[in-house]
C-alpha positions as CSV (number, residue, x, y, z in Angstrom):
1,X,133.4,143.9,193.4
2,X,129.7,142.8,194.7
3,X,128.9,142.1,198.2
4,X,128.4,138.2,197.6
5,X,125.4,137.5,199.8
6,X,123.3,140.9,198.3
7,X,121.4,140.5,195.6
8,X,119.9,143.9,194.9
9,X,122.1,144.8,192.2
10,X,121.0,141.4,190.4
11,X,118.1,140.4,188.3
12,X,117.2,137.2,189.5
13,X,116.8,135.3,186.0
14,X,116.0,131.2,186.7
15,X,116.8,128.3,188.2
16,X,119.6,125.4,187.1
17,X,120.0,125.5,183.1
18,X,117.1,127.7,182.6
19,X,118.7,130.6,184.2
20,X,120.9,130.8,181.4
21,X,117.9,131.5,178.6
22,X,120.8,131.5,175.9
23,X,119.5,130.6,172.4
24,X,120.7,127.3,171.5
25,X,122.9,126.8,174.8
26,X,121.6,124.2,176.9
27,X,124.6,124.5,179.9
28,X,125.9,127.1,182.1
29,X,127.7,129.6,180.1
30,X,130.3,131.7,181.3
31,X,130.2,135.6,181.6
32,X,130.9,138.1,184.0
33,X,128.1,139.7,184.5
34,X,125.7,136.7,185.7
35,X,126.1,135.3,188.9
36,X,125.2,131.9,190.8
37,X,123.9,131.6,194.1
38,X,124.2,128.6,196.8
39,X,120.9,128.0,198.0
40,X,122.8,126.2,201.3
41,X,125.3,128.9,202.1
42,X,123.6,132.1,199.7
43,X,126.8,132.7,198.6
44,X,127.3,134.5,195.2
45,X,130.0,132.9,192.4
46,X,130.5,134.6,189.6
47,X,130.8,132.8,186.2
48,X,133.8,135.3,185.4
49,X,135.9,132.4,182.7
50,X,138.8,133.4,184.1
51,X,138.1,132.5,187.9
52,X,137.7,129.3,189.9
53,X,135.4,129.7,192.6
54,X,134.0,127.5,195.4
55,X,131.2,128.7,197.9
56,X,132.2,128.8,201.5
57,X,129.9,125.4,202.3
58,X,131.7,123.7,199.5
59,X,128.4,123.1,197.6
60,X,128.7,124.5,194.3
61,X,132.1,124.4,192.8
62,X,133.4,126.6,189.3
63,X,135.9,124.3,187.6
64,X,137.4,126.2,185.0
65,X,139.9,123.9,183.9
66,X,137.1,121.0,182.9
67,X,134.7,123.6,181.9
68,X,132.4,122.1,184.7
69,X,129.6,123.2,187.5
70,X,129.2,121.3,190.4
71,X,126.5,121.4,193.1
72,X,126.3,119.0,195.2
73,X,122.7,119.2,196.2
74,X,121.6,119.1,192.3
75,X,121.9,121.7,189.8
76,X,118.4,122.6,190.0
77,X,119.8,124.0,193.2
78,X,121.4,127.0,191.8
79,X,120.0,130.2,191.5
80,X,120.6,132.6,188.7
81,X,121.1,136.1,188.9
82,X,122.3,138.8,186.1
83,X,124.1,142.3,186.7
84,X,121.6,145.3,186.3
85,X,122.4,147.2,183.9
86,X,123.6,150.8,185.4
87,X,122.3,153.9,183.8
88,X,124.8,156.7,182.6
89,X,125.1,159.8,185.0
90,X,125.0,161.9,181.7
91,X,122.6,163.8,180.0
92,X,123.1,165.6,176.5
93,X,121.3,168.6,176.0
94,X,120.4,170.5,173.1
């Protein structure tokens, strides 16, 4: 589980739609390893598809059911951030 208000694990990727960068997506696209952050509270949602989220300020809602991201103060509003990817504790040597 990640510490919802830390970001250091994250790769801070865009704002609002562009935080996505997906070819030929122009919404929020759901996957578990990117994150969205309130920019009133800082809290972290992930866009896990299988989880409904809200942040604790009740700005930015994840409503799975209609497939819809809300954010009260506009969606340019929402930070995007991406899992880093960890590197394997194991080396091959030959």
């Amino acid at each position: 589980m990640i510490d919802m208000k830390n970001t250091d694990n994250l790769i801070f990727t865009g704002k609002g739609f562009s935080g996505f960068k997906t070819k030929g997506f122009s919404g929020f696209n759901l996957d578990r390893n990117v994150y969205i952050r309130c920019k009133e509270c800082g809290d972290l949602i992930s866009m896990h598809p299988r989880n409904a989220e809200r942040c604790s300020c009740g700005n930015i809602t994840k409503d799975i059911d209609n497939g819809m991201i809300e954010c009260k103060t506009g969606i340019e509003n929402i930070e995007v951030y991406k899992e880093k990817k960890q590197k394997s504790g194991f080396r091959i040597f030959g």
